[in-house]
C-alpha positions as CSV (number, residue, x, y, z in Angstrom):
1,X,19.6,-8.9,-11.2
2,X,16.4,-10.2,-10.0
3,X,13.2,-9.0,-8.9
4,X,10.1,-9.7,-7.5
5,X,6.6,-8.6,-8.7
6,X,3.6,-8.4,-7.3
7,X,0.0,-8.3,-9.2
8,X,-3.3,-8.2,-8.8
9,X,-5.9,-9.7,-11.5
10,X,-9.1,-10.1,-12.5
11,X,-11.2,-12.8,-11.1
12,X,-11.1,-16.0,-12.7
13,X,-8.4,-14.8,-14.8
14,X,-5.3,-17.1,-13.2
15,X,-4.6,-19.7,-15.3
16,X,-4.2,-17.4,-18.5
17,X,-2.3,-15.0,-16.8
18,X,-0.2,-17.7,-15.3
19,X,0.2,-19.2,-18.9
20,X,1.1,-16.2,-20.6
21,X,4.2,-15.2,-17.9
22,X,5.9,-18.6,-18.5
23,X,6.1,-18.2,-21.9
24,X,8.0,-14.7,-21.0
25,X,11.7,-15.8,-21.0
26,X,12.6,-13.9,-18.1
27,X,10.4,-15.0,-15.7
28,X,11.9,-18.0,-13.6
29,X,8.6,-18.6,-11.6
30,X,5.2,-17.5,-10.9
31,X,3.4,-18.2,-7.6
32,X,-0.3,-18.4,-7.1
33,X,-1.0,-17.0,-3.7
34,X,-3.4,-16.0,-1.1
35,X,-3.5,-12.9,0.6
36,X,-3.3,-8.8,-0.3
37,X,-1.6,-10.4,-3.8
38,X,-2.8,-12.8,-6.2
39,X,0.2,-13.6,-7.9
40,X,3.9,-13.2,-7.2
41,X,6.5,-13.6,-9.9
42,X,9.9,-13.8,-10.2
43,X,12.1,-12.3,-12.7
44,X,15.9,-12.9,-13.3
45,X,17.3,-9.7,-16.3
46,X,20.8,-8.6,-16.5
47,X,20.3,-4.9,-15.4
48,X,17.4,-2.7,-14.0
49,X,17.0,-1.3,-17.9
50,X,15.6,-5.0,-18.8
51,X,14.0,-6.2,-15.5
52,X,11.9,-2.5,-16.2
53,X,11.6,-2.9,-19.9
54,X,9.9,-6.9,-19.1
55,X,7.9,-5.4,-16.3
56,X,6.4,-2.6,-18.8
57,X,6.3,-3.9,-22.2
58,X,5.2,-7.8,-20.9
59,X,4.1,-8.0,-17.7
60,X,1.8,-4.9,-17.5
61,X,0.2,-5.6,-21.2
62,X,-0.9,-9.2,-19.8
63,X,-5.0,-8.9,-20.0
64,X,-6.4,-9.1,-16.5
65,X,-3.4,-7.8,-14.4
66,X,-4.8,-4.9,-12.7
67,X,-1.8,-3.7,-10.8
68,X,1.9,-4.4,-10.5
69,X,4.6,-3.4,-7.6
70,X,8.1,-4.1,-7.8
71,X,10.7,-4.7,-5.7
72,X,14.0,-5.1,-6.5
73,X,16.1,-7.9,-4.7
74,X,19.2,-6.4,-3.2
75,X,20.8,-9.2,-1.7
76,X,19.4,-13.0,-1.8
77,X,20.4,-16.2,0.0
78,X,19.3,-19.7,-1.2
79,X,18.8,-22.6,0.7
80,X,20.0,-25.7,-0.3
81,X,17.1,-28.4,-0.6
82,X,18.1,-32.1,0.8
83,X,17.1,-34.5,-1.6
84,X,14.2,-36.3,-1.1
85,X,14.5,-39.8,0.8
């Protein structure tokens, strides 16, 4: 199952947020980004149990996250990337 979360931080608090959710297992990426959100990660769990159990007992006790909004993937499709010439 995968899902996508949304947070808004602190200022100037990026690079130790970003630091501490790749050292969570479950998170395959983290995205630093520009707009209404100033971070957007992605996590991969085996059921909605764990994907809420990483959102509430990791994600949300990261210092500097101010707020979180999840959305859960219900169906994905990945592009294959050519490889680079």
């Amino acid at each position: 199952m995968e899902a996508v979360v949304l947070l808004n931080i602190d200022i100037g608090s990026e690079d130790k947020i970003m630091e501490q959710l790749a050292a969570i297992p479950e998170v395959r990426a983290a995205y630093f980004v520009y707009g209404p959100y100033d971070i957007v990660v992605k996590i991969e769990a085996p059921d909605i149990d764990r994907v809420r159990s990483v959102v509430r007992e990791k994600v949300r006790k990261i210092e500097g996250i101010r707020s979180t909004t999840t959305l859960i993937v219900a169906k994905s499709h990945t592009k294959a990337t050519p490889p680079h010439a």
